[in-house]
Every structure is written in structure tokens, then in C-alpha cells.
C-alpha positions, 0 to 999 in steps of 0.5 A, a space after each residue: 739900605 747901604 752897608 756901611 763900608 769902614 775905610 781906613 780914614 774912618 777907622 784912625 778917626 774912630 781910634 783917635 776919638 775913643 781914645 780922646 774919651 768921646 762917646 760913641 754917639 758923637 763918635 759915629 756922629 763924625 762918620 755920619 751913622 748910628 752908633 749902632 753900625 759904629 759898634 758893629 764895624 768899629 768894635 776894634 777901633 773902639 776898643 784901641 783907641 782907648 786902650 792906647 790912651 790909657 796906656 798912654 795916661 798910665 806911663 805919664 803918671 808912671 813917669 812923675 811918680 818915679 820922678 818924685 811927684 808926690 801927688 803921683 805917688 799917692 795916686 799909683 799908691 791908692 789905685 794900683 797899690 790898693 793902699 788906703 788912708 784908714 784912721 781908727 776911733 774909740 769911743 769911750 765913757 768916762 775915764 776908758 769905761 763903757 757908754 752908757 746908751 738911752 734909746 728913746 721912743 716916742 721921745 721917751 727912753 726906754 725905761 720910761 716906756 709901759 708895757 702890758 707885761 
């Protein structure tokens, strides 16, 4: 078997394509081998490229955030800022007093069960 040899027109190809979010297999589909062999000669162009993008998605979304965008603002918000929508429920009886609870078993409430003791 041939050893693959990594040109530099494959390596932009692979770079570009991981940061277009294709996956390895049709990646290595493109330079016509495994994804194996694409993992072992590419490792640095795979990794590259989707960094790039990411940074890329990153400074755009940074960007309408800064310029208002609110949809923008919510997500940086969520996803960098860690804040969440939270909403806090009480659940009461009647006028604020305790609930009362029926376990049934069987289709009878506990109370209706007999017991041996």
C-alpha cells in the first residue's frame, strides 16, 4: 500500500471543509481516502479549520450583540454568561395552608388499604 502524502492543496481543502462543518468521512471522501489516514495526516487541519470558524461565528455574533441585536444578547447571555430563565412556583392548599396528599394503590388511598398488623 501507498503512503499518503498531505499536499498543501489538500491541507486548505481539509481546513476549509472542517470549518464548513463537514464530517470526516465525506471530508476524506473529497482527497479520496479513509478517514482514518485523513485523521492521521490532518489532525492540524481538522482541528484549524473549525476553530477558525467558530471564531469566526463568535466575533459576528459578538458584533450584533454589541450593536443591539437582541436575539444576540439573549444568546451571548445564555451561553457565555451562564445566565438562565429561572421561574419559581408555590404550591399551596387552600388560603396558603398545606396540601394535603391521597396515595393510592391499587386504586385505593392508603388509608383504605388493610394490612396484616
Amino acid at each position: 500500500m501507498v503512503e499518503h502524502i498531505a499536499t498543501e492543496e489538500n491541507k486548505r481543502l481539509v481546513e476549509t471543509s472542517a470549518g464548513l462543518g463537514l464530517p470526516h468521512e465525506q471530508i476524506a471522501a473529497l482527497i479520496g481516502i479513509d478517514d482514518k489516514t485523513l485523521r492521521k495526516h490532518y489532525r492540524g487541519e481538522l482541528n484549524l479549520g473549525k476553530a477558525k470558524a467558530s471564531a469566526q461565528i463568535a466575533k459576528t455574533l459578538f458584533n450584533k450583540a454589541q450593536g443591539g441585536d437582541t436575539t444576540a444578547l439573549i444568546w451571548w447571555t445564555k451561553a457565555q454568561m451562564r445566565w438562565a430563565e429561572t421561574q419559581k412556583q408555590e404550591v399551596t392548599g387552600a388560603n396558603g395552608g398545606a396540601q394535603e396528599m391521597v396515595v393510592r394503590w391499587g386504586g385505593k388511598a392508603k388509608d383504605e388499604i388493610q394490612t396484616d398488623e
